[in-house]
N, C-alpha and C positions, 0 to 999 in steps of 0.2 A: 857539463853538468846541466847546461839550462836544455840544452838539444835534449838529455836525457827526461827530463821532467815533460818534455812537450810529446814525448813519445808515448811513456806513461799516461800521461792525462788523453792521448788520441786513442790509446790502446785500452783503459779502462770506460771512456766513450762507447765505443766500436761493441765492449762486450754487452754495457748495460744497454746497449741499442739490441745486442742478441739475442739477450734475455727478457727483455720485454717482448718483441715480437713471438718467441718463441714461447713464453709463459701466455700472452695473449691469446693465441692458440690453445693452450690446453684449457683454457676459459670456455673458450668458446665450445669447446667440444663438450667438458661436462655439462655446458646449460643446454646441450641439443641433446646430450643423453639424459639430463632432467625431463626438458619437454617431452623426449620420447618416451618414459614412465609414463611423465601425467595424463599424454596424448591414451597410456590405456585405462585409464579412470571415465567412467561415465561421466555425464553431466548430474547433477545435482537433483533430486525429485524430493521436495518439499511436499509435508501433508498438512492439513489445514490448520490454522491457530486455533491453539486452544486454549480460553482464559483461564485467569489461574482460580476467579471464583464469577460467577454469575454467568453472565449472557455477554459482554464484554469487556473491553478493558484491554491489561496488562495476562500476555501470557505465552504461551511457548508453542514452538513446529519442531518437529523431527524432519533429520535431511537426511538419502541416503544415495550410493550411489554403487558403484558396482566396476571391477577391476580386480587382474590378479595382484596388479604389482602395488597399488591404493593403498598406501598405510591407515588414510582414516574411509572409515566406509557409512560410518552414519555418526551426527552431530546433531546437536540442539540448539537453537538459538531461541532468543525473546525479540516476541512479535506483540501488536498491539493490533483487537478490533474497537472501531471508533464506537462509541455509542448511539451514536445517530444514524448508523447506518441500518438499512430494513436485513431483518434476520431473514424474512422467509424466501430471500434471492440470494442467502448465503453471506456469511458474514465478511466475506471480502469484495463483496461488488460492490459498486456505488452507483447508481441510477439518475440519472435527472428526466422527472415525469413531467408529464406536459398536467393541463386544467381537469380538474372532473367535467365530464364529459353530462348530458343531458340526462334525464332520468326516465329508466323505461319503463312505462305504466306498467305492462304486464306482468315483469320480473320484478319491480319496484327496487332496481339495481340500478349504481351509474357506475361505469369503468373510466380507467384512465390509463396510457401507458408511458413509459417509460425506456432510455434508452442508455445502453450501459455507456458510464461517464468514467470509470476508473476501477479498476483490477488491482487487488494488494498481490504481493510474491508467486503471478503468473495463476493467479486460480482462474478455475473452469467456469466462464460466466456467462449468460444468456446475452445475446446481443439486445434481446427485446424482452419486459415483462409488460403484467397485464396486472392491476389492480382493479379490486370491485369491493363496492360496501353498498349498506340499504341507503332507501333514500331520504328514509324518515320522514317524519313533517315537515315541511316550514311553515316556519310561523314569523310575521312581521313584526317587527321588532316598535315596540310603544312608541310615539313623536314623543321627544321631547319637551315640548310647546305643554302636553296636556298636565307633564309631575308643576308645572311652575305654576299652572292655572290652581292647580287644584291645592299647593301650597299658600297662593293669593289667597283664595276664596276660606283656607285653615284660619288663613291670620285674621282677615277679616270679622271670621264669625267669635274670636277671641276677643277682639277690641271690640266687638259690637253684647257682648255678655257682660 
């Protein structure tokens, strides 16, 4: 009876050793026939974000992609442009510009440039931009020294009335 039970328990061993190995295998073939699906799905082509109200913020991309076998072939997600960022390099570059540069008599223009510092969801961005504004006046900014004097010389002529 006990020789019988030791047989049993070697004999129901043996099988669930057969079935796993054998179940592990047909695992492994459906997720190589998965990949092989996914392998005909394109890669993903994002179009640029777009807020949901102004110039940025909170807002949405369309994604699409292309395959016979692709159950999803275009999707939406929510995307976010920062508000600090310069729109007219596109709302997904981010720039770090060096100083305004000298100002040119003739043009009465000063430039600055700029070197692209960060790319949202792989957009197309200049490696290099170029800023220009006038150069307007300058004008020296009042000392100090003169508002105190001339507050003195206020109070003065009040105690002296």
């Amino acid at each position: 009876m006990h020789r019988q039970r030791s047989m049993l328990r070697i004999c129901l061993v043996a099988f669930l050793l057969v079935v796993t190995v054998f179940g592990t295998d047909s695992i492994k073939k459906d997720k190589q026939e998965k990949k092989a699906k996914k392998s005909d799905c394109g890669e993903w082509q994002w179009s640029v974000c777009v807020p949901t109200s102004g110039d940025c913020g909170m807002g949405t991309r369309e994604g699409t992609r292309t395959g016979k076998e692709c159950k999803q072939t275009i999707k939406t997600q929510k995307c976010k442009i920062p508000c600090n960022w310069k729109k007219q390099f596109g709302a997904e570059c981010k720039y770090q510009f060096q100083e305004w540069g000298e100002c040119d008599p003739e043009t009465g223009v000063k430039i600055r440039n700029g070197s692209l510092k960060r790319a949202l969801h792989n957009a197309e961005c200049s490696k290099t931009v170029t800023l220009s504004k006038t150069c307007g006046k300058t004008t020296k900014p009042k000392p100090q020294e003169s508002k105190k004097k001339k507050k003195e010389g206020k109070k003065q002529e009040k105690l002296m009335d």
